[in-house]
Backbone bond lengths (Angstrom), bond angles and torsions (degrees), N, CA, C in turn:
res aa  C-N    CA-C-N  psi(-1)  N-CA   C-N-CA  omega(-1)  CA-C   N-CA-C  phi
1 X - - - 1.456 - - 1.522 111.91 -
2 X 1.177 123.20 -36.01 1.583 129.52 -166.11 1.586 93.63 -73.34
3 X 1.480 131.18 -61.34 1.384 111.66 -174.36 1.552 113.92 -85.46
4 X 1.333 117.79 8.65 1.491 126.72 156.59 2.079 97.02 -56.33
5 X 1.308 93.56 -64.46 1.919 94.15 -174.61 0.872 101.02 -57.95
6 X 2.078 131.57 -51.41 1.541 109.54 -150.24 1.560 101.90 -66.48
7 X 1.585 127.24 -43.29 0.766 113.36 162.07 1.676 154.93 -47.64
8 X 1.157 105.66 -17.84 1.552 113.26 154.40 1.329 116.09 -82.12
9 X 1.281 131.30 -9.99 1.674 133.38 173.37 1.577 120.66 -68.29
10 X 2.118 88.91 -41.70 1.321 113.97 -173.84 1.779 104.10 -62.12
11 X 1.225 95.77 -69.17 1.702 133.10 -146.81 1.523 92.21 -80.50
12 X 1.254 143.46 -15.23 1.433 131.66 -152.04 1.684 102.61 -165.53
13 X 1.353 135.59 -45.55 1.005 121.51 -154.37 1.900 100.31 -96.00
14 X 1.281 100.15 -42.43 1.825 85.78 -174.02 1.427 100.59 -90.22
15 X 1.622 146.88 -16.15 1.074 138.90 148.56 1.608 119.45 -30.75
16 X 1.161 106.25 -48.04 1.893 118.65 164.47 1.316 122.35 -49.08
17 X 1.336 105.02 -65.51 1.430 131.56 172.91 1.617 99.96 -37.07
18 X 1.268 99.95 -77.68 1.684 96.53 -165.26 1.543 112.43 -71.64
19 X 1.450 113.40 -0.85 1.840 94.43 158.38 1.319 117.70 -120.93
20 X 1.234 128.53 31.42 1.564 153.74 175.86 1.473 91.50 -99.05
21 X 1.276 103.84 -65.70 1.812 110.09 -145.26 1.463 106.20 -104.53
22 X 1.313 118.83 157.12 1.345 104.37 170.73 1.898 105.62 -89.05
23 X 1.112 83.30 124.01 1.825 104.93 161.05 1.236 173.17 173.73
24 X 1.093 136.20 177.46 1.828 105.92 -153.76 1.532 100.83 -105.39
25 X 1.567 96.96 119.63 1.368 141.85 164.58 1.553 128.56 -18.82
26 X 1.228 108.02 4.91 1.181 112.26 -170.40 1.856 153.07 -107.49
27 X 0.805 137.70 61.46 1.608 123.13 -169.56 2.048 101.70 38.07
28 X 1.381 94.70 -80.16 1.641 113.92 -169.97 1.815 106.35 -57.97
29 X 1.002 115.40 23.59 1.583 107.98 -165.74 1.648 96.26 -162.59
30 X 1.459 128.17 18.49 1.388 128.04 -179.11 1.581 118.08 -131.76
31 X 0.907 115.56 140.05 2.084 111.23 -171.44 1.643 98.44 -123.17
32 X 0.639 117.63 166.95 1.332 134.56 176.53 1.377 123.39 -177.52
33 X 1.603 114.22 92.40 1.894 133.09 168.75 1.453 104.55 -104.62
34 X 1.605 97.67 170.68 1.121 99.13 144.24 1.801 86.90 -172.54
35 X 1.709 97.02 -176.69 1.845 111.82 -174.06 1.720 100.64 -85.74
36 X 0.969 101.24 174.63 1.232 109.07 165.11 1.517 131.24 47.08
37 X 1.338 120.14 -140.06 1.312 106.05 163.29 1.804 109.70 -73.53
38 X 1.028 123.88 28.69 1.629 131.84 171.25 1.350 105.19 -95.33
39 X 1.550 109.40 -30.34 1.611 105.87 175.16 1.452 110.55 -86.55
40 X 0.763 121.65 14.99 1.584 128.80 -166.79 1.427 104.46 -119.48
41 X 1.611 116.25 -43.68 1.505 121.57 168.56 1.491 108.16 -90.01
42 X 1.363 116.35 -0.27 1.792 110.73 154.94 1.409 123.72 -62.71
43 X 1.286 95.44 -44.74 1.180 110.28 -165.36 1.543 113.15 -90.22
44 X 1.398 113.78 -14.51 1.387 105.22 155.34 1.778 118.65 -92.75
45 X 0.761 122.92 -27.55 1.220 121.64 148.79 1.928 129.30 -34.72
46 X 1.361 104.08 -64.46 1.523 103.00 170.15 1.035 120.54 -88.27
47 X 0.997 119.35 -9.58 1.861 117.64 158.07 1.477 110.10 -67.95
48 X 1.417 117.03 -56.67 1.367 120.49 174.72 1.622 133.89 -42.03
49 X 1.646 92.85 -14.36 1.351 106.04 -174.24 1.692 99.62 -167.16
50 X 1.111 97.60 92.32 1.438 107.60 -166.30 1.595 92.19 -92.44
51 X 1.476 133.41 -0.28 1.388 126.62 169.79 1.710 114.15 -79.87
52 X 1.305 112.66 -7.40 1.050 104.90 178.01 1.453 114.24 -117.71
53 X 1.294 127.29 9.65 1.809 116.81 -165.78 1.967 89.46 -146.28
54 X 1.207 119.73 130.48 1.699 137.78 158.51 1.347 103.74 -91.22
55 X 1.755 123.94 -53.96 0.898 114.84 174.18 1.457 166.32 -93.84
56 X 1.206 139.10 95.08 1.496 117.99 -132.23 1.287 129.62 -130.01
57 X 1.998 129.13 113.79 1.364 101.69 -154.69 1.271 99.12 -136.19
58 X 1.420 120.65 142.83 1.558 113.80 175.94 1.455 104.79 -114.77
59 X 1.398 133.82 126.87 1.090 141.83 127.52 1.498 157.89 -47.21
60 X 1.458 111.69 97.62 1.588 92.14 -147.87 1.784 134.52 75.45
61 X 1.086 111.15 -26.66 1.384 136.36 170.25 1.427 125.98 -105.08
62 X 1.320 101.52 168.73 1.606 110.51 167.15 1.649 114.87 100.25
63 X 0.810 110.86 -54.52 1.774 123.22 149.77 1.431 111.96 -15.68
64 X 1.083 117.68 -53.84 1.602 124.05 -159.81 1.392 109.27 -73.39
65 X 0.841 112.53 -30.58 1.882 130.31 176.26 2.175 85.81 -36.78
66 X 0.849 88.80 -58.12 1.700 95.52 -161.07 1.338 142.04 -83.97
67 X 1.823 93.09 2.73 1.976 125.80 164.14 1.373 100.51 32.43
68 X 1.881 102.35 62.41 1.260 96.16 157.08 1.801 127.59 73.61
69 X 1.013 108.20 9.74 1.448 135.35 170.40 1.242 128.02 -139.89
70 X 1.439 107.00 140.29 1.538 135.33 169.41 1.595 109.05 -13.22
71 X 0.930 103.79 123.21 1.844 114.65 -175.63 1.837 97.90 -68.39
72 X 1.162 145.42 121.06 1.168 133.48 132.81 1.187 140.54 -62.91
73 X 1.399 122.49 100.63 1.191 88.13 -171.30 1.546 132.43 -135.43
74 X 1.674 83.36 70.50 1.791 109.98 161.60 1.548 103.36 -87.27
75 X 1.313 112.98 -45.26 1.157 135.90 -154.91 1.785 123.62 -100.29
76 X 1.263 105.75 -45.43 1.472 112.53 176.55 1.535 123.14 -77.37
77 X 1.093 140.88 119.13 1.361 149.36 163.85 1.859 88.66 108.43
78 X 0.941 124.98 54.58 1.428 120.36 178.91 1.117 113.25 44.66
79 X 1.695 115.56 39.97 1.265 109.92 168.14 1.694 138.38 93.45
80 X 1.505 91.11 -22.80 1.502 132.02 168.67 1.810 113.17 -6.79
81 X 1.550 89.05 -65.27 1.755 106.46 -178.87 1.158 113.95 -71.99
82 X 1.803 120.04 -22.80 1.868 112.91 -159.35 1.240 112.63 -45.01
83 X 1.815 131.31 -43.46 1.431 118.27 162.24 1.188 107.16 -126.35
84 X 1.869 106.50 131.04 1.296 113.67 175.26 1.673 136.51 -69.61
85 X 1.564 97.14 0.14 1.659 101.08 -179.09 1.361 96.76 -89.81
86 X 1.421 134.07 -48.01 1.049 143.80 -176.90 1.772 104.54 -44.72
87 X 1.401 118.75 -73.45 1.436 124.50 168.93 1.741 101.53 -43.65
88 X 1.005 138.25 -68.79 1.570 138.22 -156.26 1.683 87.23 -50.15
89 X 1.246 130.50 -54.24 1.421 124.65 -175.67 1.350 129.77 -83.56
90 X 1.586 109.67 -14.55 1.994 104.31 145.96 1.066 133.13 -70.86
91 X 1.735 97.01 -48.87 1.504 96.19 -178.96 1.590 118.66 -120.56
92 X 1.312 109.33 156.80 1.721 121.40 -142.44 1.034 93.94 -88.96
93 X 1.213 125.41 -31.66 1.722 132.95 -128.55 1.291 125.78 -177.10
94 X 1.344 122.88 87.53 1.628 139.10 -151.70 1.767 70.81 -123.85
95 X 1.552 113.55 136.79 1.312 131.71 154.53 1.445 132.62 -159.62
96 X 1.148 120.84 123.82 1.255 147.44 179.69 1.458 115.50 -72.48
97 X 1.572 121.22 139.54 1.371 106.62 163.53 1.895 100.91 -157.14
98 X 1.272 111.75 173.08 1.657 93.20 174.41 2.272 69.25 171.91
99 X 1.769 92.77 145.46 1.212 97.20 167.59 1.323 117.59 -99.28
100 X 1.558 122.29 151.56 1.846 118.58 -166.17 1.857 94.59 -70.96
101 X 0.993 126.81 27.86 1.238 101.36 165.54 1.677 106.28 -134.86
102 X 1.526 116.22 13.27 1.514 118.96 -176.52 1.344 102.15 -66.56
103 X 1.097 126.99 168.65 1.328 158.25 176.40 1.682 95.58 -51.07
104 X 1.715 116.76 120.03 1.093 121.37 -156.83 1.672 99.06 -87.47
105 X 0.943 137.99 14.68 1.406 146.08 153.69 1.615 108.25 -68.56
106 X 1.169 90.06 -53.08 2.402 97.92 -178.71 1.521 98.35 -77.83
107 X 0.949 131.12 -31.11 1.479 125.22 -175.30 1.098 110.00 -89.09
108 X 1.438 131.02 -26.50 1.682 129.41 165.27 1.860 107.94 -72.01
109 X 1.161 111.12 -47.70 1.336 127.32 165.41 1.502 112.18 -43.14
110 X 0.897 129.45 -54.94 1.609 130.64 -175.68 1.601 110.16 -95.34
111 X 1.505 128.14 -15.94 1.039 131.25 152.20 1.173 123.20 -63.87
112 X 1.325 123.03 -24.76 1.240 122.43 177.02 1.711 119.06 -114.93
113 X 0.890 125.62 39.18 1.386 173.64 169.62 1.336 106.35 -107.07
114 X 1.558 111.65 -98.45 1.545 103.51 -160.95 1.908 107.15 -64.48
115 X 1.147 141.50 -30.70 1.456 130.58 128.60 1.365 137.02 7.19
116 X 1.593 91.12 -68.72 1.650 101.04 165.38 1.522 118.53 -59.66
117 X 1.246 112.30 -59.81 1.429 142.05 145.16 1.341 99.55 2.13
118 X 1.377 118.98 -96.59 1.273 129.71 173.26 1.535 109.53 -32.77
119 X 1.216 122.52 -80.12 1.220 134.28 -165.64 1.856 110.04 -53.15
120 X 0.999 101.80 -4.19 1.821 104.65 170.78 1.414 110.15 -125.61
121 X 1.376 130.88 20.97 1.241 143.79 -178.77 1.122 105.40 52.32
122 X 1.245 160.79 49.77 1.082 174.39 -170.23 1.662 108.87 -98.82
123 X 1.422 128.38 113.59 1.015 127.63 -152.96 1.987 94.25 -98.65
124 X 1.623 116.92 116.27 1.427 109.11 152.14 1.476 105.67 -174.28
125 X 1.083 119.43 -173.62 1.447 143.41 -164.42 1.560 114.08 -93.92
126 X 1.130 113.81 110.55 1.094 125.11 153.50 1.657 134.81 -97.09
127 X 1.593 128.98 132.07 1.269 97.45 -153.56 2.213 74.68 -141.11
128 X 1.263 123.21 130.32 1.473 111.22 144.67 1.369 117.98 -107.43
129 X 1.295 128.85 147.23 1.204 146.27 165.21 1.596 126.79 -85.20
130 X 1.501 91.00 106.90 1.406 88.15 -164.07 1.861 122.69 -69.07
131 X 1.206 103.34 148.90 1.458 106.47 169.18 1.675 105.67 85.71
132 X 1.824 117.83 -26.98 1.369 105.05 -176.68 1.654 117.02 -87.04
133 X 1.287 96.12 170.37 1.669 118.91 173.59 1.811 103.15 -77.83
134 X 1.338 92.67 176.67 1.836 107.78 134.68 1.448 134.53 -66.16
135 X 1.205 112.09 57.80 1.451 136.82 -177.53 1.444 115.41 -145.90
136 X 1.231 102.39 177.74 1.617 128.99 178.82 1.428 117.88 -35.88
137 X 1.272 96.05 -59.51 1.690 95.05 179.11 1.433 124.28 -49.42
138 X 1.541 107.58 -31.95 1.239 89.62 -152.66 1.708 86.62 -100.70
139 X 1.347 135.54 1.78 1.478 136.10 177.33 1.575 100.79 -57.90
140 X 1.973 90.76 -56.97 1.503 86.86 -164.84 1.440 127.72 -85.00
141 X 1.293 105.90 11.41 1.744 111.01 162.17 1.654 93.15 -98.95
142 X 1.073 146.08 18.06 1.468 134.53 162.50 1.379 99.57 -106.53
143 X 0.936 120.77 -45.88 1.668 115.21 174.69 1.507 114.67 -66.23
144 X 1.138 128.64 -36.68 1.169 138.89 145.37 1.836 110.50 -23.09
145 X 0.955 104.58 -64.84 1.736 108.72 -164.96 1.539 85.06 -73.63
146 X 1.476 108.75 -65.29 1.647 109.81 -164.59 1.734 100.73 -31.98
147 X 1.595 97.38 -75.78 1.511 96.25 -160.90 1.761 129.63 -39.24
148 X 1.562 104.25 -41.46 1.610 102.70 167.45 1.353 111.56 -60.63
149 X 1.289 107.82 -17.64 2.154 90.11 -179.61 1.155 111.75 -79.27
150 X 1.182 131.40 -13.18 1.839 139.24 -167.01 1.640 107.48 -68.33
151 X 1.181 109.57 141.95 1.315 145.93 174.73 1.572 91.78 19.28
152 X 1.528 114.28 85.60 1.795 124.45 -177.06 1.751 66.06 -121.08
């Protein structure tokens, strides 16, 4: 199912996009989040093809990729992290989010992520939302932060 979607993202969904809408064509000019397990298939998605996405945010998600273990990162996300100057200058915008009251599986999961994160100099955003669940609230104060960081 997962490269059932990435593949409709690839093959069908921003092919649309860019002859529907007006817009610029580019890696440096494209975002791609989502909540939940959407941040989890964001992030395999723009890792998978780091020619097409600068910007990148998971909500609630993304964590899970890594069952609770140490991010590698020669190896994990295709490699994405192996050097962090290299990443700091593709991509714009690596972001994290999860509310302090989600389900302590996603919040250990994404805690230990942006950790890794840290610990490989890896430049991005981490954001918790206080007081929310795995719900609404706390998406749209992550999209909130996400969206003002985009293409400044």
């Amino acid at each position: 199912m997962t490269s059932a979607f990435e593949d409709d993202v690839i093959q069908v969904l921003i092919p649309h996009i860019d002859t529907t809408f007006r817009t610029l064509r580019d890696r440096d000019h494209r975002a791609m989040a989502g909540l939940s397990m959407g941040g989890m298939q964001s992030f395999q998605v723009a890792f998978n093809h780091p020619d097409l996405f600068s910007y990148i945010g998971g909500f609630s998600g993304a964590g899970g990729m890594l069952s609770n273990r140490k991010l590698d990162p020669e190896t994990d996300y295709n490699g994405a992290f192996a050097d962090p100057t290299r990443f700091a200058k593709t991509v714009h915008l690596l972001w994290l989010g999860v509310g302090t009251n989600d389900p302590e599986r996603m919040r250990t999961g994404l805690q230990n992520l942006h950790n890794s994160l840290q610990e490989a100099n890896i430049p991005h955003i981490y954001y918790e939302s206080p007081g929310t669940d795995h719900e609404w609230q706390t998406w749209r104060r992550d999209l909130k932060d996400f969206a003002s960081r985009l293409f400044q």
